[in-house]
Each structure stands twice: as structure tokens, then as C-alpha cells.
TORMI-263416 format. One record per residue (C-alpha): x, y, z; residue in one letter. Coordinates in steps of 0.02 Angstrom, whole numbers, padded with zeros to 5 digits, always signed. Example, Ala and Ser with C-alpha at 12.3 -4.5 7.8 and 13.67 -1.06 7.14 Angstrom:
BEGIN
+00615-00225+00390A
+00684-00053+00357S
This chain:
BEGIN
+01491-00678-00538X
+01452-00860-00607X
+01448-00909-00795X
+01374-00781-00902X
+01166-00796-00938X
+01110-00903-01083X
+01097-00769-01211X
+00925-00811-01294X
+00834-00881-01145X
+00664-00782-01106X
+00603-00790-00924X
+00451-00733-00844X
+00458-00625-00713X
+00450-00735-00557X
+00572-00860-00648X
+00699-00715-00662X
+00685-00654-00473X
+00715-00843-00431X
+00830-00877-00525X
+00956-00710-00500X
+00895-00682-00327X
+01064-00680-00271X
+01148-00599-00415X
+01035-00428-00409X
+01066-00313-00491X
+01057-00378-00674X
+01042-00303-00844X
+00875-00376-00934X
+00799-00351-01089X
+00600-00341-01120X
+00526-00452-01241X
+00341-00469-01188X
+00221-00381-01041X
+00044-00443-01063X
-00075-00331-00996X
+00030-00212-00977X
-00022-00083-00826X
-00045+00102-00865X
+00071+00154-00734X
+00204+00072-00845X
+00171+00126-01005X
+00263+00273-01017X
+00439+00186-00943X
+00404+00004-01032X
+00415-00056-01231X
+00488-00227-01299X
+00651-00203-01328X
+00710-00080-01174X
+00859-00130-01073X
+00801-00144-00873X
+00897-00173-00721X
+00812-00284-00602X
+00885-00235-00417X
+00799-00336-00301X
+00642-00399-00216X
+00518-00329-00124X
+00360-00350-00035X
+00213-00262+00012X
+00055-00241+00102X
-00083-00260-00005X
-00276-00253+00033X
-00411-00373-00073X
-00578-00321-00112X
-00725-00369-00217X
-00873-00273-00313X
-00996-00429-00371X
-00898-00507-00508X
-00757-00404-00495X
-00596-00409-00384X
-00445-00305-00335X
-00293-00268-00252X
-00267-00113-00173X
-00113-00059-00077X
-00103+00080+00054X
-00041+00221-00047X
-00217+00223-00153X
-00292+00390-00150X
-00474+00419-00107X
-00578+00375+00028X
-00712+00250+00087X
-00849+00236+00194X
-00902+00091+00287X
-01086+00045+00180X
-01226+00135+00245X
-01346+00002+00303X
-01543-00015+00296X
-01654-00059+00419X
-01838-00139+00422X
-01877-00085+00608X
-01817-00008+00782X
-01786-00163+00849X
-01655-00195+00680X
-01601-00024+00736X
-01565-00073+00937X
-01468-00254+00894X
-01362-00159+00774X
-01319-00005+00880X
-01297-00055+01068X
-01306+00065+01203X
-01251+00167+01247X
-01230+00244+01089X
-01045+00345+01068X
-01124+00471+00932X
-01301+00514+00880X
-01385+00396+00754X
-01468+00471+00602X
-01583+00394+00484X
-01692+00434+00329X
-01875+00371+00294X
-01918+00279+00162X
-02090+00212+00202X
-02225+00355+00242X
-02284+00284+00414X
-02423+00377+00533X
-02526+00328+00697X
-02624+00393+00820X
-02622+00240+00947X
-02552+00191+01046X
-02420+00364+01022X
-02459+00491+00892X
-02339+00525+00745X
-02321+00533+00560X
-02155+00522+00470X
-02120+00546+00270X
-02043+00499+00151X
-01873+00574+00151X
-01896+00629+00331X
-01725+00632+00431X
-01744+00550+00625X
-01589+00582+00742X
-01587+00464+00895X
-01499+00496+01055X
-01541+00314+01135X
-01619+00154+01082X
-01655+00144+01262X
-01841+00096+01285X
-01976+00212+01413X
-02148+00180+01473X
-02259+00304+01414X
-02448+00322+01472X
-02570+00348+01376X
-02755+00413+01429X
-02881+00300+01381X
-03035+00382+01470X
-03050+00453+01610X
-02940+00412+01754X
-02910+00264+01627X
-02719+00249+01572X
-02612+00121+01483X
-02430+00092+01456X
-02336+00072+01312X
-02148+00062+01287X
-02064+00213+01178X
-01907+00280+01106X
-01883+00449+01123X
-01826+00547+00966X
-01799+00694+00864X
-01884+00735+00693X
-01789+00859+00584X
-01896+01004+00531X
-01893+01078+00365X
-01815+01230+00447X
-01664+01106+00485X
-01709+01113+00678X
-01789+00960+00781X
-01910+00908+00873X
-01940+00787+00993X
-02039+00627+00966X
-02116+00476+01022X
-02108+00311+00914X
-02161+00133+00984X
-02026+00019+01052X
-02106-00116+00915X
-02115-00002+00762X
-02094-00100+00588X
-02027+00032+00473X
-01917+00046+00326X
-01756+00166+00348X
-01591+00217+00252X
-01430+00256+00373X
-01369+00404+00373X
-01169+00440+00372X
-01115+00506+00567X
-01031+00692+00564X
-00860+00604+00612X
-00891+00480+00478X
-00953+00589+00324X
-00792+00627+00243X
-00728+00448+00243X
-00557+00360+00272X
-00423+00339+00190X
-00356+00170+00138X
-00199+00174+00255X
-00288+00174+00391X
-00385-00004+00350X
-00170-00053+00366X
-00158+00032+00516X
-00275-00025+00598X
-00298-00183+00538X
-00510-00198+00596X
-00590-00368+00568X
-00628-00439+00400X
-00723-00447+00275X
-00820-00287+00290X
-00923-00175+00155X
-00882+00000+00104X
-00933+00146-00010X
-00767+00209-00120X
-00788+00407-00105X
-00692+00443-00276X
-00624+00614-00290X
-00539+00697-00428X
-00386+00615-00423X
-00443+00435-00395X
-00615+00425-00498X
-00541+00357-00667X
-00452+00213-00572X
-00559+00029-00586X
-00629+00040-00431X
-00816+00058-00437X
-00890+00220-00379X
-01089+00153-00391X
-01065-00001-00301X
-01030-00098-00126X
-00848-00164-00090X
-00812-00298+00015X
-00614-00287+00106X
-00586-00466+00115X
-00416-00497+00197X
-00227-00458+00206X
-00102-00524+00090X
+00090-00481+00060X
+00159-00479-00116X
+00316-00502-00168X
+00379-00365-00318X
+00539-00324-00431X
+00626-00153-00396X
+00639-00138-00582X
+00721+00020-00678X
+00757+00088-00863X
+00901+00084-00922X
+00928+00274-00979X
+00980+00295-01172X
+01141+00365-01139X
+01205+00196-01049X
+01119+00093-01179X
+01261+00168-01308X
+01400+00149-01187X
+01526+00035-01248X
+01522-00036-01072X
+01412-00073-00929X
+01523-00010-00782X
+01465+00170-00844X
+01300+00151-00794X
+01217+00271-00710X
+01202+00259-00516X
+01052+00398-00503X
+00886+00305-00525X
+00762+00411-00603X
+00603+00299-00623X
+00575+00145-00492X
+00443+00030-00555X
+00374-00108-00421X
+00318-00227-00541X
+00207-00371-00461X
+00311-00537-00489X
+00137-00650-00527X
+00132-00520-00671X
+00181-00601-00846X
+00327-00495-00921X
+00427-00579-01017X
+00637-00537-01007X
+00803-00602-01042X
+00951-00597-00946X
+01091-00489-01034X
+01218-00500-00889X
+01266-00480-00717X
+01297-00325-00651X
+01400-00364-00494X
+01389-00193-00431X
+01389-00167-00221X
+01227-00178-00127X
+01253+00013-00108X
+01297+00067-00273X
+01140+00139-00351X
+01053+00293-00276X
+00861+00257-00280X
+00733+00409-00247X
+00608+00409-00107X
+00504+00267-00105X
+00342+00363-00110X
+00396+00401-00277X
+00403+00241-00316X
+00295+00197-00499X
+00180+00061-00423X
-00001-00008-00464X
-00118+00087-00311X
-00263-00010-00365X
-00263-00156-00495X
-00397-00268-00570X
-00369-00441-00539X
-00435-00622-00601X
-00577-00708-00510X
-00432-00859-00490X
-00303-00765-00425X
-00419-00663-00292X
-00471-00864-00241X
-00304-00910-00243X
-00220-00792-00113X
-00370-00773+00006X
-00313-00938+00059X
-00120-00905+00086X
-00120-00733+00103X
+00029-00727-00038X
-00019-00630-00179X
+00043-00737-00323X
């Protein structure tokens, strides 16, 4: 058990967890949590009695919106999309999607283009163009009589107001301004445990499709997010002490049932002291599932901190 905890010594968090990393669990009391997280609100005030079990860590994802950064672990709800790109020409177009192509490309105008040599075809504004191949075909063209040239081509499909489409020729050199459009596979999004999953190469860009659920979070919904890279953080499996055990006239009535298990990031600055050590078993307290857990999905971070831990991939 050791000698008892100075009585009036305040700790932050990560001084706590290493300092009683091998006396978990122990009974705490709040002084101070600046910037206190929502998620917490409703467990946390200065003053409650805590019991810090242990340490854990976890996968977390950072991200960036301009001047803005985050941490996001894989439980956030919501999906993303990867950022629909622009292009200035077919030839953008053909470096970006190699064939052969594994799903049709779709794109929207947005420069009104039209020509009559050496192929003939107008596009709109707003038009919708489906491709099939970026493949390049000669294509004659009559210049007189008995008189033809060649010119290279993609062939095409324009999408009718009627919703059907029809087939088109556009040069293999075309300079034209278009908007892509999300693939039918692609259109609903992904979720954010799959980025874990997965693990793809980073950074990349995405669109965050907020739903109902996930819109008032502090992820942007009207701008571009860059994933960044992997990091693991290291949290306190922190509960409330209930009320009923706070007026016990000793501590080895506590409670085993855990009601409400906070993961509390230890870079976070909360403020505690130590009231005593517990000394209970490893196996004493009876935690509820983990994807119950009280956790922060998605949290706003500082510019220093997101610097900090692209480096060493430690969230601290």
C-alpha cells in the first residue's frame, strides 16, 4: 500500500497516472478541469470524489480544416468523403484516373465550351459527362471530298435532361474546366473506422458528411479536411464516485458496479488530489461495455499540440 498521499498536494492529470501507476485504483478529488469537455459535464464539478483505475490508450486520427485541428477517434459518428477534385482539362482527367478505369467517371461543367472542328460538340454549364475510358481513338474527319483528317478523341456520354445519355466525341487535347462528381459506390461516404481499418496512405483530403447526430460536433461541415497521420494516446479510466459511498464511513463499501466510465485524455489539464489508495484486486470493479465508454469522439485541439504529435505519433 505505501505511505498514505500528501493530503493537500494537487496534481495534474498526467502527474497523477505517473505517479500511482502502480497503485490504481485510487480515490481522487477534483479541484480544477480547464476546458472542460462537454462529454464530461454532466459526471464532473470541483469538489467530486473520482476513482482513477488505470491507463489506457487509443487509436486516434489527426486532421486539419485551415487554421483549425483535431483529433478524432474511431467511434466518431458521421461520414466522409474523399474531396471531390477539379479539373482544368482531359488530359488532368487521364493522369489522375489511369486505365483502365474500375467504375465510371462522372463530371460536371463549369465552363460553357462548343466547337465544330475538328469534332462537333457543345457542353453547358452544369452539364453532367460520364466517361467509360480515358482511352484515346482516331477519329476522321471529312475535309472535302475524298479529303479526310485524323484527330485523336475520347469517347463519352452527355446526360440528357431526360436523365438518359448520349454518346459523344470530345478532343484528346480539350482545355476545359470540370467539378468531380461523387461515384455511386462512393456517394454515401465512409465511416471513420474504416480510415483505422484500413489504414490508406496519408495525408489525404475529405468532405465530413454530417448527419443528424454528428452536425453540432466541431468538425466543419463547409470545408476540406486533411487526415494527417496516426497517433496513440494514452487516457485515465476515470469514474464518479456515487453519493451513497461518498457518506460511507469507509471506503471498503464502495461500490464495485461502474455506472459512468470517463476516458479522460491525460495531456488534458484537470487538476486532482490524491485522497488514498484503494488497494482493491485488479478484478474487483465491474466496468460496463467499453462502447459505452464517456469519451471525446472528436475534440478541438491547439495548433502546438497537433505540431507536436505529428512528429512522435504520441498524443500528448
Amino acid at each position: 500500500m505505501g505511505s498514505p498521499p500528501p493530503p493537500f498536494k494537487v496534481y495534474k492529470l498526467c502527474e497523477l497516472l505517473d505517479t500511482y501507476h502502480e497503485d490504481f485504483p485510487v480515490l481522487a478529488t477534483l479541484v480544477h478541469y480547464k476546458d472542460m469537455p462537454v462529454e464530461f459535464t454532466h459526471c464532473l464539478s470541483p469538489g467530486c470524489e473520482l476513482i482513477v483505475h488505470n491507463i489506457e490508450r487509443q487509436d486516434r486520427l489527426l486532421a486539419k480544416a485551415g487554421h483549425k485541428y483535431f483529433s478524432i477517434a474511431r467511434n466518431m459518428p458521421g461520414k466522409f468523403r474523399k474531396t471531390l477534385r477539379k479539373f482544368r482539362s482531359i488530359a488532368d482527367m487521364k493522369y489522375m484516373f489511369p486505365d483502365p478505369l474500375q467504375e465510371d467517371v462522372c463530371v460536371k461543367i463549369l465552363q460553357e465550351v462548343a466547337s465544330d472542328s475538328p469534332v462537333q460538340f457543345s457542353l453547358a454549364t452544369g452539364d453532367v459527362v460520364k466517361f467509360k475510358t480515358f482511352q484515346a481513338k482516331t477519329h476522321k474527319v471529312k475535309l472535302k471530298s475524298k479529303t479526310y483528317s485524323e484527330c485523336s478523341v475520347i469517347h463519352c456520354e452527355k446526360r440528357r435532361e431526360n436523365g438518359k445519355f448520349e454518346k459523344i466525341l470530345l478532343p484528346d487535347d480539350l482545355d476545359i474546366l470540370v467539378h468531380e462528381l461523387p461515384s455511386p459506390s462512393k456517394v454515401d461516404g465512409f465511416c471513420i473506422d474504416e480510415v483505422f481499418r484500413y489504414r490508406p496512405e496519408l495525408p489525404f483530403s475529405v468532405d465530413f458528411l454530417a448527419d443528424y447526430n454528428s452536425m453540432w460536433g466541431c468538425l466543419p461541415v463547409s470545408s476540406e479536411i486533411m487526415f494527417t497521420n496516426f497517433v496513440t494516446e494514452p487516457l485515465a479510466v476515470i469514474s464518479q464516485l456515487s453519493k451513497a459511498d461518498e457518506d460511507s464511513d469507509t471506503r471498503r463499501h464502495i461500490d464495485n458496479r461502474v455506472r459512468d466510465c470517463l476516458l479522460v485524455p491525460a495531456r488534458h489539464f484537470m487538476m486532482l488530489t490524491v485522497k488514498e489508495r484503494l488497494g482493491f484486486p485488479s478484478n474487483y470493479f465491474m466496468f460496463p461495455d467499453k462502447n459505452v465508454f464517456i469519451g471525446c469522439a472528436v475534440e478541438k485541439i491547439r495548433q502546438v499540440v497537433f505540431c507536436i504529435n505529428r512528429n512522435i505519433n504520441i498524443l500528448v
